[in-house]
N, C-alpha and C positions, 0 to 999 in steps of 0.2 A: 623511302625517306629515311636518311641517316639521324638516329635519336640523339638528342643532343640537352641536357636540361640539368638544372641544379638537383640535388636532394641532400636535405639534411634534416634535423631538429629544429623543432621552436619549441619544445616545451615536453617533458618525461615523458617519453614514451610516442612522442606522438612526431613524425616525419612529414614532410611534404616534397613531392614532386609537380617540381617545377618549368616546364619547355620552354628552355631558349628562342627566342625570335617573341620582337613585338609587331605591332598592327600587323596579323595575322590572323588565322581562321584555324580553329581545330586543333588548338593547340592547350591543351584544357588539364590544369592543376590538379591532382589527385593525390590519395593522403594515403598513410598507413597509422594504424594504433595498435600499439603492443605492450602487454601485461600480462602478469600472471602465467607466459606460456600459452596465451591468446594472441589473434591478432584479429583486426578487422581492415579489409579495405576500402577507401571510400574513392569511390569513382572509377574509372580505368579508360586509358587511352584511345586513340582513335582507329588503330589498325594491330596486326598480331605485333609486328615488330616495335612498334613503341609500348605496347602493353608489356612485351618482351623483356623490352631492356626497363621499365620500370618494375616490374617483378622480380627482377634479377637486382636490381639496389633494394629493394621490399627485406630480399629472402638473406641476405648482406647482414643487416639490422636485425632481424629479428629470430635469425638463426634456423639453423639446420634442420631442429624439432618441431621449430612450432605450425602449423598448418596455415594455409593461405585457404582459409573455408569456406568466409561469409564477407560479402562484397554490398555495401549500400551506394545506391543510384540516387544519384541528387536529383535527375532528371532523364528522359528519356533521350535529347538529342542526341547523336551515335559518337560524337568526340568523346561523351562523359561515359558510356555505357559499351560499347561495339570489342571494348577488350575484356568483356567479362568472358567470353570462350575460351580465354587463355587460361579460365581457370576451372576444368570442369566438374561438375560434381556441386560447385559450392554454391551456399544461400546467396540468394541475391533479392537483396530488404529493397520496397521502394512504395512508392506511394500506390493507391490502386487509380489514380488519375492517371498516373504516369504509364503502367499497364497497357490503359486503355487508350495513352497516347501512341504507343507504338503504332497503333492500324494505322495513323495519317502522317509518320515521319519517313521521310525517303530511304529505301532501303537502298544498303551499298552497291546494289546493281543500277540504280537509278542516278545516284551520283558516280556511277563509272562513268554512266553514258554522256553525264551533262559536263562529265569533263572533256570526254574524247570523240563523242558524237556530234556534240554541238560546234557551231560554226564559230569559228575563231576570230572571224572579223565581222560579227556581230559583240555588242559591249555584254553578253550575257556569256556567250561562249570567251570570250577574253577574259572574263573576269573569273570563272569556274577553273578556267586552265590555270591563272597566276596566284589566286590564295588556295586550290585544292590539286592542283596537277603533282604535286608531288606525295600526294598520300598515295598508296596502295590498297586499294578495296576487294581487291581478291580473295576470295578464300573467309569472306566473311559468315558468320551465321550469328543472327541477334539472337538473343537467349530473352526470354521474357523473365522480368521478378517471379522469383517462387517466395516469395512473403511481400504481401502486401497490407497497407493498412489505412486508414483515416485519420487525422487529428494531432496525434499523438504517439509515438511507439518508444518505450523503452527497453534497454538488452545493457548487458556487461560484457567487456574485455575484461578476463582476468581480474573480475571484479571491480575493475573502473567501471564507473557508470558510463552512459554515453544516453544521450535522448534525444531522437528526429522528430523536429515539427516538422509537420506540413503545412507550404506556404503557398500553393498555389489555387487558383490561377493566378499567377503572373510572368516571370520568363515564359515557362509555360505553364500548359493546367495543370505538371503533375509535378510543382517542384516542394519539393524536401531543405531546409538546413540541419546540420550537423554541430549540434553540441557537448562537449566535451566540459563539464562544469568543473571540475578539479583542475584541469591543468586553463581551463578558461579561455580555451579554445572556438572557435565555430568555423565549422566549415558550410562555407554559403552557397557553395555551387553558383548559377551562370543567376541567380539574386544580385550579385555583386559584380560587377568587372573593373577591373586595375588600369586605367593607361591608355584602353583604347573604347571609343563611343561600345553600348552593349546595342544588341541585336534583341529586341525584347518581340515574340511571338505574340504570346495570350494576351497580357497585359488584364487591364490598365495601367496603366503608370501611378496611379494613388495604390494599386493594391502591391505594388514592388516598394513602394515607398514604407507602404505598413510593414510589409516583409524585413524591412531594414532597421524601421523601425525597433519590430519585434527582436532582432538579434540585438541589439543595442541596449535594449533593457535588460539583455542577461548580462551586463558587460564583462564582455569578453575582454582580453589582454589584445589577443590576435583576432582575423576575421583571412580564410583564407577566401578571398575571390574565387570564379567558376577559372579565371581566364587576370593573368598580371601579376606583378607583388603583393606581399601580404600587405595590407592596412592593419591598422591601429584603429583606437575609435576614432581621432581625428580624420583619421582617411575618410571612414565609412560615412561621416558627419558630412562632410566633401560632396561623396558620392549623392548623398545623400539632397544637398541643394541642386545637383545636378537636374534628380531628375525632380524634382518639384518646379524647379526653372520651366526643364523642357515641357512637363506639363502645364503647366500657365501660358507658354511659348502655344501649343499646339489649340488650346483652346482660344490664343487670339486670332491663328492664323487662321484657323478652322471657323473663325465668326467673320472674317474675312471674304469668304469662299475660296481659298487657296487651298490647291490640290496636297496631300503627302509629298511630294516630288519635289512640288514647286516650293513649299514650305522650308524644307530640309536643303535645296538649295540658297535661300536666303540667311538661312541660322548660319549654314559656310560661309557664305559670300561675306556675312557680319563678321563671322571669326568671335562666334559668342563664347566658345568653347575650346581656347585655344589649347594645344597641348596635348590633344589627344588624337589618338590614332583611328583611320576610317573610319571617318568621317560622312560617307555616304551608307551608313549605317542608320544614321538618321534617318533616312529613306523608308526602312525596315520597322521602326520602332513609330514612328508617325505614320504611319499605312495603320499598325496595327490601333494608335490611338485615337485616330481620325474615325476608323472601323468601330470603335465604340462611341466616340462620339454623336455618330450618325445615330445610334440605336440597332446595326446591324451584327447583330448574335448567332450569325450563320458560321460556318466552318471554314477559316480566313485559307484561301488561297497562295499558298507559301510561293512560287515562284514569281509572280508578279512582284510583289516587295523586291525581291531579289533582282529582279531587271531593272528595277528602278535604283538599285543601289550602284547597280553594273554599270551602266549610264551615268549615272551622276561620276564616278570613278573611271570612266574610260573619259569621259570630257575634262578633268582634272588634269591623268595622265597628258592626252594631248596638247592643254595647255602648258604645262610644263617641259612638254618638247619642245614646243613653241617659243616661250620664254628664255628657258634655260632654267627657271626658277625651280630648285626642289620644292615637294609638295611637303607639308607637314609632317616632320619626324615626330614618333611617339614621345613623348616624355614624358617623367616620373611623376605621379600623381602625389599631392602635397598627403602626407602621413603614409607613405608604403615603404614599404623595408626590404632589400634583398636578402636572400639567404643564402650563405656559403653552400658551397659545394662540397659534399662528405669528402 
C-alpha cells in the first residue's frame, strides 16, 4: 500500500500523522512528542511500510539525535500497534488489559487469509478484500507491551509531563487516552473516531461515553481521534451526542426484539446519522451493545459482527449499481480541523 498522509504540528512539540483516505479501515492517526532531546511515539501504523514512511517524517522533526525508544499503545488492535517492530529495542507503555487483549485479536496471518482465502463472492470475502486488500501483512511480528500498567501512569518527554489514563473497557478492554496538559493536547485513540460511524468491540456505549467524557473535563484545545480530523471540544461534544443517541437508539430497538443487523439497518434506512462514513459499522457497535444488553459477558465473537457489517455493505453497493445512486460520501464532522502537510 503506497503511504500517503498529512504530518505536521498542532501544538510545541507535539506532531500528528495523519492517513489520507476516508471511510476506510486501518488507517489510524499516530502522534510524535518531542522535547528536551526526548521523544515518545504514540501509536504506530498498520503494516512495515506505513510505519516506515511515518518514522521517516518522525525522525524529519525531531532530528538525527534524538532516539525513537518508547512507543505508547492506545490499544491493542494491529492498525494502532503492528508497526511497533519497526522500532526494535524500544518500550512500548500500554495498558495491562491491552496485554491481555492480544490472545484474542486476529493475528496478521489470519487476516492475510480473510483477505485472500475467503470467497470473494460471498459479502464477507468482498468486504475484507475492498477495505483491507490493499495492506500488506507479511513479515509481521506483534511485539507485546513491555510496561504495562492500571489506572493511571505518569512519565516525561524531556521533561514535559505527559499522563495515560486508562479508559477501558470500552472500544476495547485495553484502551488508554493520552494527555499532554501543557500544550492541552489528548490523544484518544479509537475512544474517539472523526467522520466515519466507530467500530466499538468491548463497549458499552455509556462506558465510551464516560471515556469522552473524562477527556473533556481536562479540556483539552485539541482531541486527536483513533481514526479522522482533529476535533476541538465542540467536535468531541458532537461525538459525543452521537453516541448517547445511538445508545438510547439500541435500547429501544432491543425492547423491540430487533436483531443487531436488523436494528442498524433501520438507523440507515432513516439516515439518522447522516454524514458519515460506513455506515454498516453500526452492525459492529449494536452486536456488541445488544451483547450487553442481554446480560451476556462471554468472550464476543469478532467475525460474526463483521459479516454482519459485510452484508449490510455489499447490499448498499448493489443497490447503488442498481440505482445509479452514489452511496454516502464521508463528510467533515462539525468542530474537526485539518492539518497542513509539513
Amino acid at each position: 500500500m503506497k503511504p500517503t498522509a498529512h504530518f505536521g504540528p498542532i501544538a510545541p512539540g507535539v506532531y500528528v500523522w495523519q492517513p489520507d483516505g476516508g471511510a476506510a479501515w486501518g488507517l489510524a492517526n499516530c502522534g510524535v512528542i518531542r522535547a528536551g532531546g526526548e521523544a515518545l511515539i504514540v501509536d504506530t501504523p498498520y503494516t512495515p511500510a506505513l510505519t516506515d514512511a511515518f518514522l521517516a517524517a518522525a525522525r524529519e522533526v525531531i532530528g538525527a539525535g534524538t532516539p525513537l525508544n518508547r512507543v505508547v499503545v492506545t490499544h491493542a488492535n494491529g492498525d494502532h500497534t503492528w508497526g511497533s517492530q519497526q522500532l526494535p529495542g524500544a518500550e512500548i507503555i500500554a495498558t495491562q488489559a491491552a496485554l491481555e487483549h492480544q490472545c484474542v485479536e486476529p493475528t496478521p496471518g489470519q487476516l492475510h487469509a480473510l483477505v485472500h482465502d475467503s470467497d470473494p463472492d460471498q459479502p464477507l470475502g468482498w468486504y475484507f478484500r475492498r477495505h483491507f486488500g490493499a495492506f500488506d501483512f507479511s513479515g509481521i511480528t506483534v511485539l507485546p507491551p513491555t510496561t504495562t500498567f492500571t489506572g493511571r501512569h505518569e512519565l516525561t518527554v524531556g521533561g514535559t509531563p505527559v499522563v495515560l489514563y486508562e479508559a477501558g473497557p470500552a472500544h476495547t478492554v485495553g484502551d488508554l487516552f493520552v494527555h499532554l496538559p501543557e500544550q492541552r493536547v489528548v490523544f484518544a485513540g479509537d475512544l474517539v473516531f472523526a467522520g466515519d460511524h466507530p467500530s466499538h468491540w468491548a463497549g458499552p456505549l455509556e462506558l465510551i461515553s464516560a471515556a469522552c467524557r473524562r477527556i473533556l473535563d481536562l479540556e483539552p484545545e485539541w482531541i486527536v481521534p483513533g481514526h479522522g480530523p482533529l476535533l476541538t471540544p465542540d467536535g468531541l461534544r458532537e461525538h459525543l451526542g452521537y453516541l448517547d443517541d445511538l445508545a438510547a437508539q439500541a435500547r429501544l430497538l432491543h425492547g423491540q426484539g430487533r436483531s443487531a443487523p436488523e436494528a442498524a439497518r433501520l438507523l440507515i434506512a432513516e439516515d439518522r446519522y447522516p454524514g458519515l462514513g460506513l455506515p454498516e459499522r453500526l452492525a459492529i457497535s449494536l452486536s456488541t451493545e445488544f451483547r450487553h444488553l442481554d446480560g451476556n459477558r462471554t468472550v464476543p465473537e469478532l467475525l460474526l459482527p463483521m459479516e454482519h457489517a459485510a452484508r449490510i455493505a455489499r447490499d448498499r453497493a448493489v443497490l447503488t449499481e442498481h440505482t445509479g445512486q452514489p452511496d454516502a460520501d464521508r463528510a467533515t464532522t462539525p468542530g474537526t480541523v485539518p492539518i497542513q502537510a509539513s
